[in-house]
C-alpha positions as YAML, in Angstrom:
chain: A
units: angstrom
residues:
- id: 1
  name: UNK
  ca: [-20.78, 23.23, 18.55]
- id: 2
  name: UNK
  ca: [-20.75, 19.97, 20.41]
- id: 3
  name: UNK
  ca: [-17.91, 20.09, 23.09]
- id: 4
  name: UNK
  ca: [-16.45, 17.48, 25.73]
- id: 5
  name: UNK
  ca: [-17.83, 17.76, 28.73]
- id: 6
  name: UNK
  ca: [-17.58, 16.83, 32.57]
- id: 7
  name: UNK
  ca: [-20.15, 14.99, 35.05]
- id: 8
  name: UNK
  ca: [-21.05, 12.72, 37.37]
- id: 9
  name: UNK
  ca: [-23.39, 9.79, 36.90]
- id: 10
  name: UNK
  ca: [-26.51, 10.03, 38.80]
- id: 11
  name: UNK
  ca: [-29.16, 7.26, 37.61]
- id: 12
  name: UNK
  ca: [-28.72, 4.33, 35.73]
- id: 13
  name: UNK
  ca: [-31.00, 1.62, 34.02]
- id: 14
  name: UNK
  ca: [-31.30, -0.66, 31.00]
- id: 15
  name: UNK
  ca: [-33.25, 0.35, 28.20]
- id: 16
  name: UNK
  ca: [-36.07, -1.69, 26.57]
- id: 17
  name: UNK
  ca: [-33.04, -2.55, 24.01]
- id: 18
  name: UNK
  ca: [-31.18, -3.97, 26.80]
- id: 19
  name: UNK
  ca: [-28.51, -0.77, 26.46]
- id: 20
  name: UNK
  ca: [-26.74, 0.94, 29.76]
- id: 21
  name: UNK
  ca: [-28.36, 4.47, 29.80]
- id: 22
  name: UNK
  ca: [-28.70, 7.27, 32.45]
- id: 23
  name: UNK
  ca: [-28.29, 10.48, 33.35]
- id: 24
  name: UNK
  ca: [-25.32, 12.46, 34.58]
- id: 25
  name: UNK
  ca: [-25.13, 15.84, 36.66]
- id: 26
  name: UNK
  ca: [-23.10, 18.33, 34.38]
- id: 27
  name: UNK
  ca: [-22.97, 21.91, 36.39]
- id: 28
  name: UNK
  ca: [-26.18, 21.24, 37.80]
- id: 29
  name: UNK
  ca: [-27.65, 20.02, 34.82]
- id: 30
  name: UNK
  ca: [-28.93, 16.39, 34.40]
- id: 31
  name: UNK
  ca: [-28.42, 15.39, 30.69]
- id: 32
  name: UNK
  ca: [-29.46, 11.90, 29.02]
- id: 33
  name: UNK
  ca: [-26.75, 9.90, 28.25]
- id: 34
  name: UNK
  ca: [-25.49, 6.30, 26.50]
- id: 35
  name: UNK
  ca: [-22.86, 4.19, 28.47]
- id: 36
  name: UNK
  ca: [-22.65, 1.77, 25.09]
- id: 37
  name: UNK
  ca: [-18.84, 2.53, 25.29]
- id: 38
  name: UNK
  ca: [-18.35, 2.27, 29.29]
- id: 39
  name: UNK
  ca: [-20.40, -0.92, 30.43]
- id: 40
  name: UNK
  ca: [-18.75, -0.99, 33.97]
- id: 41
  name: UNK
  ca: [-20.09, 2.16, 35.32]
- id: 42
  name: UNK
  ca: [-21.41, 2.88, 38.56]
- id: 43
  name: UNK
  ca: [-23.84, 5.88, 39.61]
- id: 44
  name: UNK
  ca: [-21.33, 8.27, 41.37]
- id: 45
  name: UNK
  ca: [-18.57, 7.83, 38.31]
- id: 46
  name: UNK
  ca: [-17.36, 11.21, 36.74]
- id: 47
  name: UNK
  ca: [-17.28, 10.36, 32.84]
- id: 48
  name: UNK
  ca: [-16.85, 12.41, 29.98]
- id: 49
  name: UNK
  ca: [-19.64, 13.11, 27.53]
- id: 50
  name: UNK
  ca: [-19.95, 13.58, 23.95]
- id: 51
  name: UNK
  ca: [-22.85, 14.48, 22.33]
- id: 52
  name: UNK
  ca: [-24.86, 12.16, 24.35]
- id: 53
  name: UNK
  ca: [-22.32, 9.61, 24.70]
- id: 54
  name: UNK
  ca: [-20.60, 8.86, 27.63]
- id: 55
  name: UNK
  ca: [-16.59, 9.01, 26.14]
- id: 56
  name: UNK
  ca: [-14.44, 7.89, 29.08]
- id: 57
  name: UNK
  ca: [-13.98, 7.80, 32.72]
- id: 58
  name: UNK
  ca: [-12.32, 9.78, 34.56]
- id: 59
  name: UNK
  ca: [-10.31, 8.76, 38.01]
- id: 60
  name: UNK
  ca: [-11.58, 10.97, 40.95]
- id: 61
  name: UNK
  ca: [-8.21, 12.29, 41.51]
- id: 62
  name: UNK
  ca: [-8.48, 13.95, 38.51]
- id: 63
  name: UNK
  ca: [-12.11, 15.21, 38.10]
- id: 64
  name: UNK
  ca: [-10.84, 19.27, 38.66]
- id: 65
  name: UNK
  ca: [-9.22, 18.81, 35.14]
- id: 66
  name: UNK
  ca: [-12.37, 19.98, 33.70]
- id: 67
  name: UNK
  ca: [-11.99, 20.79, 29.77]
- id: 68
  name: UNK
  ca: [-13.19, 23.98, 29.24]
- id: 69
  name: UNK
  ca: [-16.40, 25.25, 27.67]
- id: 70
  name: UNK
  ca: [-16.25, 28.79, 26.65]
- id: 71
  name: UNK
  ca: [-19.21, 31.08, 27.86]
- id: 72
  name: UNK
  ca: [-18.46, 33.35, 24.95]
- id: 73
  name: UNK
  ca: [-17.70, 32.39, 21.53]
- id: 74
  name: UNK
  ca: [-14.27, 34.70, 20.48]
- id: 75
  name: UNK
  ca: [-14.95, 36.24, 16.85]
- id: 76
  name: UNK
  ca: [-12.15, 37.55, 15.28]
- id: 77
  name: UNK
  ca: [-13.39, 41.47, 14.40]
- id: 78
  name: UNK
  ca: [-13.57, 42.01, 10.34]
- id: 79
  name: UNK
  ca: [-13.49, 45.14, 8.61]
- id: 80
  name: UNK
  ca: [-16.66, 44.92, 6.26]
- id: 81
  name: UNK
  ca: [-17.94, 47.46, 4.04]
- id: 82
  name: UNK
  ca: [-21.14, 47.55, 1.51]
- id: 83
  name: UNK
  ca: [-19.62, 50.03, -0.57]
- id: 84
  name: UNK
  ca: [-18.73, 49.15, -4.46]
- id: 85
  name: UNK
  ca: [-15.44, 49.99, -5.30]
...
């Protein structure tokens, strides 16, 4: 499952196809990303990344508003039985 998530840009640079890529610090992680869709950001930006995209940025008043990533997945519980009826 591919969710939205939270970081802030750490390292910038052009690739040899002339595209904005980086990386940006997501819980301590640094994860590869495209800025294709945000060409006027700076290292120290909080964006939101999908699936190796930088989506949007986000204003650093509101950077707490972190969307949620669950550490568990919730399966509802199902009463399964082998038996042939």
């Amino acid at each position: 499952m591919n969710t939205l998530t939270r970081g802030r840009v750490v390292h910038l640079e052009r690739n040899s196809n002339e595209m904005l890529v980086g990386r940006v610090n997501i819980d301590g992680v640094e994860k590869e990303v495209a800025f294709c869709y945000l060409p006027d950001v700076k290292v120290g930006d909080y964006v939101d990344v999908h699936t190796g995209f930088a989506m949007s940025k986000v204003e650093k008043n509101n950077t707490a508003a972190v969307h949620p990533t669950p550490a568990v997945a919730v399966v509802p519980r199902l009463s399964l039985s082998c038996e042939r009826r």
